[in-house]
C-alpha positions as CSV (number, residue, x, y, z in Angstrom):
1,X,38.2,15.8,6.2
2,X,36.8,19.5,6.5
3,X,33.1,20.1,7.9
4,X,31.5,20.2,4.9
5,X,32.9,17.1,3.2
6,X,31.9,15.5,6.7
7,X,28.3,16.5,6.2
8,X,28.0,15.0,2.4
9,X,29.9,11.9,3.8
10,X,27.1,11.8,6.7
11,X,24.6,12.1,4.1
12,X,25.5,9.7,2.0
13,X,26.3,6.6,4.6
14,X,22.4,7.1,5.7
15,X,21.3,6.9,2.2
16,X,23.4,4.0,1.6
17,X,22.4,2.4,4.5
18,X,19.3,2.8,4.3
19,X,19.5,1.3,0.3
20,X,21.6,-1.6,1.9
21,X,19.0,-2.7,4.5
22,X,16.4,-2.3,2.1
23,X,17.9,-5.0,-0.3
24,X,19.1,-7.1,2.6
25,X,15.9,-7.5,4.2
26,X,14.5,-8.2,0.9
27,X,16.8,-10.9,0.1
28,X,16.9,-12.7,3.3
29,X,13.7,-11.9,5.0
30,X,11.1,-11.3,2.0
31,X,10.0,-8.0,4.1
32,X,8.9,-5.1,1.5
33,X,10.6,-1.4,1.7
34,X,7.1,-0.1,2.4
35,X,5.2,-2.1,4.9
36,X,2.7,-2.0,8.3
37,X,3.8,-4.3,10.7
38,X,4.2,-4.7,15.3
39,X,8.2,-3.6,15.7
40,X,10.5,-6.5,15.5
41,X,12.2,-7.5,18.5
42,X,15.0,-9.7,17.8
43,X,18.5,-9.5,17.6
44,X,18.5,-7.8,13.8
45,X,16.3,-5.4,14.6
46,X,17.8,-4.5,17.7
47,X,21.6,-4.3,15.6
48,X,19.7,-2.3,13.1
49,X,18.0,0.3,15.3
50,X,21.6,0.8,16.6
51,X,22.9,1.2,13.1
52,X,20.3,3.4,11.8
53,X,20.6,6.1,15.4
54,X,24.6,6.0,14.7
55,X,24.1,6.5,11.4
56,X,21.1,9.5,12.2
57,X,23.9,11.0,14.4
58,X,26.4,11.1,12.6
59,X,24.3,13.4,10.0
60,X,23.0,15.6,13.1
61,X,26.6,16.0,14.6
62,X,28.5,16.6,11.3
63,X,25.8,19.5,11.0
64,X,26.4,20.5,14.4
65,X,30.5,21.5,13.9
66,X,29.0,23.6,11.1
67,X,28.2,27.7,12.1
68,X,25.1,29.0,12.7
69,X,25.4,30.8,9.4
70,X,21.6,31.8,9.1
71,X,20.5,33.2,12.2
72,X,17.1,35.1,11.7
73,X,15.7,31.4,11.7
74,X,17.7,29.9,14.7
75,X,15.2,31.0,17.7
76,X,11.9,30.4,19.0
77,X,9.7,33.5,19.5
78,X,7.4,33.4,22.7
79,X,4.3,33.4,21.0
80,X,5.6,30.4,19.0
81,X,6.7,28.8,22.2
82,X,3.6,29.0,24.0
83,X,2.5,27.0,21.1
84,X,4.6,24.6,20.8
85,X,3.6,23.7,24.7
86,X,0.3,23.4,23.4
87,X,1.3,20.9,20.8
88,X,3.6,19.0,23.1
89,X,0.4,18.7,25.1
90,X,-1.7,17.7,22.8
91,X,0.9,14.7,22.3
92,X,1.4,13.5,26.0
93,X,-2.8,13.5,26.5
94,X,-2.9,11.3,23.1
95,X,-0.6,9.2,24.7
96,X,-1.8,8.6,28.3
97,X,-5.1,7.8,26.1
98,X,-3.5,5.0,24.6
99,X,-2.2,3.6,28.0
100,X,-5.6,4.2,29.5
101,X,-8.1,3.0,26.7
102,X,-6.8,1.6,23.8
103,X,-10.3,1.8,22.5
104,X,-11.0,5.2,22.8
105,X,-7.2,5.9,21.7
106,X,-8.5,4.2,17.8
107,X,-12.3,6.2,18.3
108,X,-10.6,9.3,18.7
109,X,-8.6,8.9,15.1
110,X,-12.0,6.9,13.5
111,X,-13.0,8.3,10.1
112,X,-14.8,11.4,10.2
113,X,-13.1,12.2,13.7
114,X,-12.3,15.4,15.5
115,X,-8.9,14.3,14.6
116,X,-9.2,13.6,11.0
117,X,-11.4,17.0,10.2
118,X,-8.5,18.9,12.0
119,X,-5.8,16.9,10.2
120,X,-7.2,18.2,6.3
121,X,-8.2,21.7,8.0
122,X,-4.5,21.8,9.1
123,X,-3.6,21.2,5.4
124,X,-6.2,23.5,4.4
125,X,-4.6,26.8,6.0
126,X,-1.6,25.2,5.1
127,X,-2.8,26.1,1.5
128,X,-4.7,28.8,2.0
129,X,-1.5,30.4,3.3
130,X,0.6,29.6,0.6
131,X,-1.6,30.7,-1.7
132,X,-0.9,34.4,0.7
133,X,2.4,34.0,-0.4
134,X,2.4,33.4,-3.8
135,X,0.9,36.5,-4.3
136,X,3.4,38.1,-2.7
137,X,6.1,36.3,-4.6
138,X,3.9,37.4,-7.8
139,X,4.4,41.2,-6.7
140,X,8.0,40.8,-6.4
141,X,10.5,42.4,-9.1
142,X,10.9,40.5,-11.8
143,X,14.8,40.6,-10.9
144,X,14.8,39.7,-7.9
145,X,16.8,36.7,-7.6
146,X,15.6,33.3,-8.0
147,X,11.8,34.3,-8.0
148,X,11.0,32.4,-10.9
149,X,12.3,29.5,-9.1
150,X,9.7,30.4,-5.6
151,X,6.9,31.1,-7.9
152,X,7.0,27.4,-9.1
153,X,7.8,25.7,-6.0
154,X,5.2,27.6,-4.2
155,X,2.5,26.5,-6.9
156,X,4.2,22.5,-5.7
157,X,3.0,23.6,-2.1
158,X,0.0,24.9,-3.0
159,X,-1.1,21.7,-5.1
160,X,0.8,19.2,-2.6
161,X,-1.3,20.6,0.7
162,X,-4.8,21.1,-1.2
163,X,-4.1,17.7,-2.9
164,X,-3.5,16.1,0.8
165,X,-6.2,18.1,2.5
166,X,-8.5,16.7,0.1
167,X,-7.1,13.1,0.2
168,X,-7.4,12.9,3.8
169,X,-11.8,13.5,4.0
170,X,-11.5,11.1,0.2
171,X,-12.1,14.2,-1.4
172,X,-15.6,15.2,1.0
173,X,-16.9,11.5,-0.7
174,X,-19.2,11.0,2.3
175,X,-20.1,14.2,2.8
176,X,-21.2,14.6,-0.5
177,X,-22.6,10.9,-0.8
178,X,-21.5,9.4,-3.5
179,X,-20.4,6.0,-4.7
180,X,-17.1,4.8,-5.2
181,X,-16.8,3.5,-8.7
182,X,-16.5,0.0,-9.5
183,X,-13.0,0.3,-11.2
184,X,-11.7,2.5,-8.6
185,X,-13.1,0.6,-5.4
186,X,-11.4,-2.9,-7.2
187,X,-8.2,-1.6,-6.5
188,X,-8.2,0.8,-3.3
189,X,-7.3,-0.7,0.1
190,X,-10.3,0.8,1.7
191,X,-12.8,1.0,-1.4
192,X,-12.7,4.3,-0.9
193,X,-12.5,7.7,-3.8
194,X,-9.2,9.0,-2.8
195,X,-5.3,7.9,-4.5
196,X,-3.6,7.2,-1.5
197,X,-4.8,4.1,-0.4
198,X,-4.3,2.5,-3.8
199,X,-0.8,1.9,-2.5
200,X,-1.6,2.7,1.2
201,X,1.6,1.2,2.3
202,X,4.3,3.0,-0.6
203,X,2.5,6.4,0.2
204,X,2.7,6.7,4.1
205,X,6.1,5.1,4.1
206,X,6.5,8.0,1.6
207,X,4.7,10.6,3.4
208,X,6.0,9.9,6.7
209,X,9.3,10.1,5.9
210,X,9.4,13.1,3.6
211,X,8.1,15.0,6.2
212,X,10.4,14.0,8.8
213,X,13.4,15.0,6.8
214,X,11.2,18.5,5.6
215,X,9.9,19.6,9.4
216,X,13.1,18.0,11.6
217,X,16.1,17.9,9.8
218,X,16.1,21.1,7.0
219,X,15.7,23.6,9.7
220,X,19.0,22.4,10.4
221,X,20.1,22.7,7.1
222,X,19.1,25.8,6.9
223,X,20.8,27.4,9.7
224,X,24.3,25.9,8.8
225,X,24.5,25.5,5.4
226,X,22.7,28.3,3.9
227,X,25.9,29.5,2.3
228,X,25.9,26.6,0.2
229,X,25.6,27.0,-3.6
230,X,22.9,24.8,-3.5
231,X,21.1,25.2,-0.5
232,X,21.4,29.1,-0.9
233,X,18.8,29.8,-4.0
234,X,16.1,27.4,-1.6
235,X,17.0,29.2,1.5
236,X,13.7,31.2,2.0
237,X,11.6,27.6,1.1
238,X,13.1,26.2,4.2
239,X,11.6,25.3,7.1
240,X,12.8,26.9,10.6
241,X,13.5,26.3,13.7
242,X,10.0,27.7,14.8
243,X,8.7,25.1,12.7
244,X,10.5,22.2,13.9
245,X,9.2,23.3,17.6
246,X,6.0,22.4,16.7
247,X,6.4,19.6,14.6
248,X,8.6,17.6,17.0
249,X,5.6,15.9,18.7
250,X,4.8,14.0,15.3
251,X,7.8,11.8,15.9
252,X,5.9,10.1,19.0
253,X,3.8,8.0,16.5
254,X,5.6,6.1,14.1
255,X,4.1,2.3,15.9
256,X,3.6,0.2,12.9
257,X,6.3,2.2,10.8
258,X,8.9,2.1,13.3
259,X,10.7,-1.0,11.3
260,X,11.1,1.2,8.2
261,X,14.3,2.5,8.3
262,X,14.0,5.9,6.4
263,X,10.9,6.4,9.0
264,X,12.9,5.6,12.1
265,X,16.1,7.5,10.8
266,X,13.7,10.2,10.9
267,X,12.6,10.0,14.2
268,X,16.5,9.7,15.4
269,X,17.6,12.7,13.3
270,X,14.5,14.1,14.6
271,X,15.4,13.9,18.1
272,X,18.7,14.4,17.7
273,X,17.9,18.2,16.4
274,X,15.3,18.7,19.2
275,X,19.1,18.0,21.2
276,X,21.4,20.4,19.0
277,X,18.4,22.9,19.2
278,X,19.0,23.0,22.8
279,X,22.6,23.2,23.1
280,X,23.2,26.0,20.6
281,X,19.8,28.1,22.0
282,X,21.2,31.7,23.5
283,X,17.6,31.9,25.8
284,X,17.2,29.7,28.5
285,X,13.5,29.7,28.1
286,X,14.0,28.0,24.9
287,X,16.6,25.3,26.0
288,X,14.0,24.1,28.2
289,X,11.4,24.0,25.5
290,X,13.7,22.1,23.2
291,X,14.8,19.7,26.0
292,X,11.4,19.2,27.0
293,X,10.9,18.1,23.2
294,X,13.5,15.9,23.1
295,X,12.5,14.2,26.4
296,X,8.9,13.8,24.5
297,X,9.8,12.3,21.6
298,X,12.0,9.7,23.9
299,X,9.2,8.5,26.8
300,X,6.5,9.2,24.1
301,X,8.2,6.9,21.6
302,X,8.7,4.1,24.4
303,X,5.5,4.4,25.6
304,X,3.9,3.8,22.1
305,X,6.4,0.5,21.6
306,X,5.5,-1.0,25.2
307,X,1.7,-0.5,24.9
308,X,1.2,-0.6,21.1
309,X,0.5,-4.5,21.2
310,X,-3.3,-2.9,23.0
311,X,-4.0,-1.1,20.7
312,X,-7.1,-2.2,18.4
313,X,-5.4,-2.2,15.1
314,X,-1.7,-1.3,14.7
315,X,-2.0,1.4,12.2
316,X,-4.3,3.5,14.8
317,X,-1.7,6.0,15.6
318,X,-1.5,7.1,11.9
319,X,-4.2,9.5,12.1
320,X,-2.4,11.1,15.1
321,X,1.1,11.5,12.9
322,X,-0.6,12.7,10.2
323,X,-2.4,15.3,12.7
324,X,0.7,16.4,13.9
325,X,3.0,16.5,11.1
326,X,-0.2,18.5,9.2
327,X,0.1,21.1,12.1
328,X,3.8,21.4,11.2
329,X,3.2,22.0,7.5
330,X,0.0,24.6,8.6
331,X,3.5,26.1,10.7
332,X,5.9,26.2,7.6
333,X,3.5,27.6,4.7
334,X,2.1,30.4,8.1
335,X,5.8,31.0,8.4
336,X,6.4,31.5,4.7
337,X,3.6,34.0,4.3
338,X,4.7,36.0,7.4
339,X,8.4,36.0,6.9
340,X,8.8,34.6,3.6
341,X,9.0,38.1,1.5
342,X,11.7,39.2,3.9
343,X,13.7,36.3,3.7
344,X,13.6,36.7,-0.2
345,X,14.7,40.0,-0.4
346,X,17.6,39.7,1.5
């Protein structure tokens, strides 16, 4: 089996696997594909945890034998690393909060929060700058190759990030003051004017895992299979390494999603990158950041499954994965405004 047959074969025993525990779990346990629950303890979900971080590594290390075939994305520039600290930070002080004072942990991520208001202003750069980059795609040469194909993808991001920033403060509802309507309120979770919490549970399990598999695991696709024929036309709409740096910390807070197996094969693949990262970095300054990451995502994760049972409601450390992960996609669209036409043209 050559590398790159090992990679698809990688990628398709996780997506298989993850389709097989789905329907098993259905069958024999009644337990939907999208749900909120404490993390199971007993023997099946210990055997699947070890199922789904074989499975997650097998993905990561069939990507690893590939070359670093992309390089101007495979580093960490300082400025970007200072940052990254910063974020890291940010992560390990949420956590010690939770330890500390579970209540404060859950007031901290209330509605209407510091948190939340930094969350959709997150996805609000994250627009603005796409929108930067759209016009540069727009000002590109009609032949330059696959524009047509940026142009519409970027107009996805564009909607995607102004859609969520607006989603997340239920579209400035209580700022505004106005009432739910009847036939919408019947049928949102939280009687609230927004779409996602019509199906709260089918769009986080959604959300949280598309992002893990955009933010953790393409940067890694991008720096070793960018050859591909069809990875290559995408190539400048991939997230890098840079981006990954500061999007690691989101993978702390997956508590009441951490039986969901697409969410915790992103947190393994997750961590398993922040690992690669740091092997195959040439500075030394960024090893340390990476394996600084990695150790993170580990005691962060632990910490959050021995002292989640405190906290007020289980789903209080959503607010801080969507803070996070909303910093990483402010990182990818900055990225694709600054570097974006370059990467393009070449």
């Amino acid at each position: 089996m050559n590398r790159s047959t090992a990679v698809i074969v990688a990628a398709a025993v996780l997506l298989a696997l993850f389709a097989g525990l789905a329907i098993y779990e259905y069958a024999a346990f009644g337990w939907h594909f999208a749900r909120e629950e404490v993390p199971g303890t007993s023997a099946w979900h210990w055997l699947r945890t070890l199922l789904i971080a074989l499975a997650s590594l097998g993905l990561v290390t069939s990507l690893s034998r590939m070359p670093i075939v992309e390089r101007s994305s495979a580093q960490v520039g300082g400025r970007a690393t200072l940052l990254a600290y910063g974020i890291a930070l940010l992560a390990v002080g949420a956590t010690l909060v939770l330890v500390a004072d579970p209540r404060l942990y859950q007031r901290m991520s209330a509605e209407d929060s510091a948190i939340e208001w930094s969350t959709a202003l997150a996805l609000f750069l994250a627009c603005g700058f796409m929108v930067l980059r759209q016009r540069q795609l727009m000002r590109e040469p009609i032949g330059t190759p696959w524009r047509w194909l940026h142009v519409l993808l970027g107009l996805g991001f564009i909607s995607l990030f102004f859609l969520m920033g607006m989603e997340e403060v239920s579209w400035f509802q209580r700022q505004i003051g106005f009432a739910t309507p009847a036939s919408v309120a019947a049928e949102n979770w939280q009687g609230e004017f927004n779409l996602h919490n019509l199906q709260t549970d089918i769009t986080e399990f959604a959300l949280y895992s598309a992002t893990g598999v955009f933010l953790m695991l393409l940067p890694l696709v991008r720096e070793r299979l960018a050859t591909w024929p069809l990875v290559a036309p995408l190539l400048p709409l991939l997230p890098d390494r840079t981006v990954a740096a500061l999007s690691a910390p989101m993978l702390v807070f997956t508590y009441s999603h951490w039986d969901l197996p697409p969410v915790q094969a992103a947190f393994w693949t997750g961590l398993f990158a922040c690992i690669l990262f740091a092997r195959s970095s040439g500075a030394r300054g960024e090893r340390l950041l990476w394996s600084l990451l990695a150790a993170l995502v580990v005691i962060g994760q632990l910490v959050h499954l021995a002292f989640g049972h405190t906290m007020v409601a289980i789903f209080d450390s959503t607010e801080y994965r969507e803070f996070f992960f909303s910093i990483g996609l402010a990182a990818y669209a900055f990225r694709q405004w600054r570097t974006g036409g370059r990467l393009t043209q070449t």
